[in-house]
N, C-alpha and C positions, 0 to 999 in steps of 0.2 A: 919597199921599206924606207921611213926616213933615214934622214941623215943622221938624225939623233937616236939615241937610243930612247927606245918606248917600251916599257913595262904594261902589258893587259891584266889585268888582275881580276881575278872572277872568282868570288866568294861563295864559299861551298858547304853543308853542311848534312848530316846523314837524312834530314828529312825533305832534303832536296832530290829524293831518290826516282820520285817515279816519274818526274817528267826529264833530268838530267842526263838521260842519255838522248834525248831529242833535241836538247837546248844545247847541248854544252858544241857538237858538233858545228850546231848553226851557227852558235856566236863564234868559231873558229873559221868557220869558212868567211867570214862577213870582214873577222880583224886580221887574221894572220899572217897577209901578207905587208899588214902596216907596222907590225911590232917587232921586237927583237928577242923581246921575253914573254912567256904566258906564263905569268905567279897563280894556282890556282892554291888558294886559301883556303884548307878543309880546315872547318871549327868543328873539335871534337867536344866541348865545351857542352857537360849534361848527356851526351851521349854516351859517356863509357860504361854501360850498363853492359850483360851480356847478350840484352835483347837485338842489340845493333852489331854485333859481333859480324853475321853475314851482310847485313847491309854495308859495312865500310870496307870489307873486304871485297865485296862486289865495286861499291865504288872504284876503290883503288887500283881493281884489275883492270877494270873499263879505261879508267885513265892512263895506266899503263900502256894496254894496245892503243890508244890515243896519239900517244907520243912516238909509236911509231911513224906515224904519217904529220906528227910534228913538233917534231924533237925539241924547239924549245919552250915545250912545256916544262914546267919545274914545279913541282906540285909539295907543297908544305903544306905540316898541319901546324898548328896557331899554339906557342908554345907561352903557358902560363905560371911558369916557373918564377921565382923571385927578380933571378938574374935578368930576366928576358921582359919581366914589365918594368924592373927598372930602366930598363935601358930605352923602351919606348915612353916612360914618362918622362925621362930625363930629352929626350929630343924633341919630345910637341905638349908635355903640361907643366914646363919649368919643376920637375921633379915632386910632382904635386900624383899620392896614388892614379891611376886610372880604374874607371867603373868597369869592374866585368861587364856589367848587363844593365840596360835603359830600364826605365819603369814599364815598359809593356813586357820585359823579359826578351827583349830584344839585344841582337848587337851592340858595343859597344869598344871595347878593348881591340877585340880582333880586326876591325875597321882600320886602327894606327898598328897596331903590329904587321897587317900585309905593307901598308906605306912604307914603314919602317927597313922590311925585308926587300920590298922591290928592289932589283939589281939595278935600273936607272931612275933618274930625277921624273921625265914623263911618266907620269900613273896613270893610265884608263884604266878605271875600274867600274866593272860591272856587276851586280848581283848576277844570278844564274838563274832567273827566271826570266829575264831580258829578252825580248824580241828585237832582230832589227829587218831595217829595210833600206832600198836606194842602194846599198853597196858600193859606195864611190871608195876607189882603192886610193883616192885622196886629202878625206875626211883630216885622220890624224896630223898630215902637215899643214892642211890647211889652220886646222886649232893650236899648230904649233906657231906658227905666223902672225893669227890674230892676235893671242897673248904676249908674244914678243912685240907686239907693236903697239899694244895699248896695256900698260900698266894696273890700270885699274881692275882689269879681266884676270879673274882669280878662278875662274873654272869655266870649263866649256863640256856641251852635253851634243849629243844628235837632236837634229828638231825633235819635239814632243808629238809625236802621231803621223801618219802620212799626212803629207800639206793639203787642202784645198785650193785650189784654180784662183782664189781671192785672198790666199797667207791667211786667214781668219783662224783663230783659235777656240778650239769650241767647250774645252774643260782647264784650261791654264791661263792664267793674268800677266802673262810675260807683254812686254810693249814689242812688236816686229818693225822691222823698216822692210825696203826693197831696195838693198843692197845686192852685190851679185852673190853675196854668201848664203843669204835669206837669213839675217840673223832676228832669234829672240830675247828680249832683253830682260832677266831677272835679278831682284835683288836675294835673293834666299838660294839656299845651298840645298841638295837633294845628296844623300849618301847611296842612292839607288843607282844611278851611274853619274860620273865624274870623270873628266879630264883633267889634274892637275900639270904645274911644275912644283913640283917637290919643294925647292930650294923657294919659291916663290910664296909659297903655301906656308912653310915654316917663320919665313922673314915678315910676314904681314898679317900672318894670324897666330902666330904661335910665342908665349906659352899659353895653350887652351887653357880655359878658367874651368872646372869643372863642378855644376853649377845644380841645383835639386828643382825638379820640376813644381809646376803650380799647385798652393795648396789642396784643390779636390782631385789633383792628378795624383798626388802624393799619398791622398788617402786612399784613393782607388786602388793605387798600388800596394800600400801597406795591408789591406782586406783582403789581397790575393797573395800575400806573400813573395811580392815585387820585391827590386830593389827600387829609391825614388828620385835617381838620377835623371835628366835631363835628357832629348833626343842628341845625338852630334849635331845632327845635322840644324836643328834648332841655336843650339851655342854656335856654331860657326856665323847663323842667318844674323844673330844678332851683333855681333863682332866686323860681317860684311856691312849692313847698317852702320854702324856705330861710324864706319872709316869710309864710307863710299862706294864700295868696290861692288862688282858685280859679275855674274854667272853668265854666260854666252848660250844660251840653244840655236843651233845654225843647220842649215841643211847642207851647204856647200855649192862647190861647181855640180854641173852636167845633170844626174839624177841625183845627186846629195845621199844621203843619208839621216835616218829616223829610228824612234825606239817605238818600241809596245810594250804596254804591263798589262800583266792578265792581271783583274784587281780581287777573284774569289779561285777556285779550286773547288771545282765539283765536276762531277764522273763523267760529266762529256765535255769538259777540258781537256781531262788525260785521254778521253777514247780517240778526238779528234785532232791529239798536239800533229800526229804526220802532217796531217791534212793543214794544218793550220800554220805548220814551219813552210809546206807548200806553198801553200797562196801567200805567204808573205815575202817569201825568198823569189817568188814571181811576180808578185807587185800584183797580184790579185785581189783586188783592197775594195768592199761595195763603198759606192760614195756618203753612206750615212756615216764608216768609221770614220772619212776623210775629216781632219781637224782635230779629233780624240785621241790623249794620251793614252786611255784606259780602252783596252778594249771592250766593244759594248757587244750587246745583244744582235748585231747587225754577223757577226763572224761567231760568238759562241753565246747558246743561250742559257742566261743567267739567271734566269728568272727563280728554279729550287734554291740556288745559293741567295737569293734575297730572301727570298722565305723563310729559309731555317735561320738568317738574322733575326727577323721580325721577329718569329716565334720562339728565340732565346731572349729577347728583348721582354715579350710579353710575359712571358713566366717570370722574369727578373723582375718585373712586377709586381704581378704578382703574389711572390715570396716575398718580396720585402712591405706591400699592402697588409699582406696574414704575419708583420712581422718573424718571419721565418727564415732572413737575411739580410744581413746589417746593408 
């Protein structure tokens, strides 16, 4: 554990259900002995219908026995009360409302309210669909080091994908060197996982401007009954641009440390998530994922999940060819 206190934070929500008992353990055996707190942020947010009644109680039980074997787990749900968004608009958007929810219908609020609630200034936050790998029990101080030493380093991430033998990156634009960190160098901000300092985070980008995305996004949104706020992670990227600062993906000393996204959800994702926390938790990597953030066809094949894109594509077609949707 560092010296400092480090808050993990692992965003959660009831349709997070059927691969979350496989993830959530992993990404505890991978951080837990670098943190001091594990914030898990359950957004009940559109869920409180009575159809989720058993799923959030199944959650909640789960993560109860969790915290037997790691007590400090502290598990919140994401409170959207008056008092409680004032209080996070007043600390990161100069008391400027905050967005429930992005134009995809995506998070938004709940993002600054777990910052907000984490018990210390270190935030590693992760989504719950996050894979990792390398398992270096020295990641977090390492990212605690680099930031304390360069200024301009306003978040730090795992490297993006198991490395290749050549550091080459084969689906991200980041610049690398051959430093003994292996670091990669990004100007844009990802809300998918992040290392902040808190205090560091607030002083250089905060008050968030909160800002309505581009006009065909906006109407894309409005057609689905969106809201047509802006991504965060978008308003940050431009705010890091604007002042210079930049995002760190590093892998570390000895074997480092690395993330994976699964980038669809189709039925032989979830048949194969054991198998697939296996070989990753063993470094059992074929050399075609080597370099890929996203995991590809090489570890789960994705080929029905592209199909049923295409073929919602082509209908949206279509409907809108036979005038049949705007």
């Amino acid at each position: 554990m560092p010296a400092n206190g480090v808050t993990l934070k692992i965003s959660l929500s009831p349709r997070d259900h059927q691969y979350i008992k496989h993830l959530l353990p992993h990404q505890l055996k991978v951080w837990y002995s670098q943190v001091s707190e594990v914030l898990i942020v359950f957004d009940l947010h559109g869920y409180d219908t009575g159809m989720y009644t058993a799923i959030i109680q199944d959650l909640e039980g789960f993560i109860k026995e969790l915290s037997l074997t790691y007590p400090a787990i502290n598990l919140v749900k994401v409170d959207y009360s008056a008092p409680a968004r004032k209080a996070v608009s007043d600390a990161y958007f100069g008391s400027k409302p905050v967005p429930l929810k992005t134009h995809r219908y995506g998070p938004y609020y709940s993002y600054f309210y777990g910052i907000y609630k984490a018990r210390y200034d270190y935030i590693l936050n992760t989504d719950c669909d996050m894979f990792f790998g390398g398992h270096s029990p020295a990641w977090v101080q390492q990212a605690i080091t680099l930031m304390q030493s360069d200024q301009d380093v306003i978040a730090c991430s795992p490297h993006p994908g198991p490395p290749r033998k050549d550091g080459k990156l084969m689906d991200q634009d980041g610049k690398t060197d051959d430093t003994p960190l292996r670091k990669v160098v990004f100007d844009s901000f990802s809300t998918r996982i992040f290392f902040i300092d808190r205090r560091s985070f607030a002083r250089h980008l905060c008050p968030l401007p909160v800002r309505i995305a581009g006009f065909t996004t906006v109407l894309r949104a409005l057609l689905r009954g969106n809201p047509v706020y802006m991504l965060p992670e978008d308003v940050i990227t431009d705010i890091m641009r604007e002042k210079g600062l930049k995002r760190v993906d590093f892998m570390g000393a000895e074997n480092g440390l690395w993330s994976l996204h699964p980038p669809f959800r189709n039925p032989q994702f979830f048949r194969d998530l054991p198998l697939l926390v296996s070989n990753i938790e063993n470094n059992n990597i074929p050399e075609q994922q080597r370099g890929y953030y996203d995991i590809n066809d090489s570890m789960i094949n994705w080929e029905d999940a592209r199909n049923q894109i295409r073929e919602a594509s082509m209908k949206l077609k279509i409907l809108k060819f036979l005038r049949l949707k705007a």
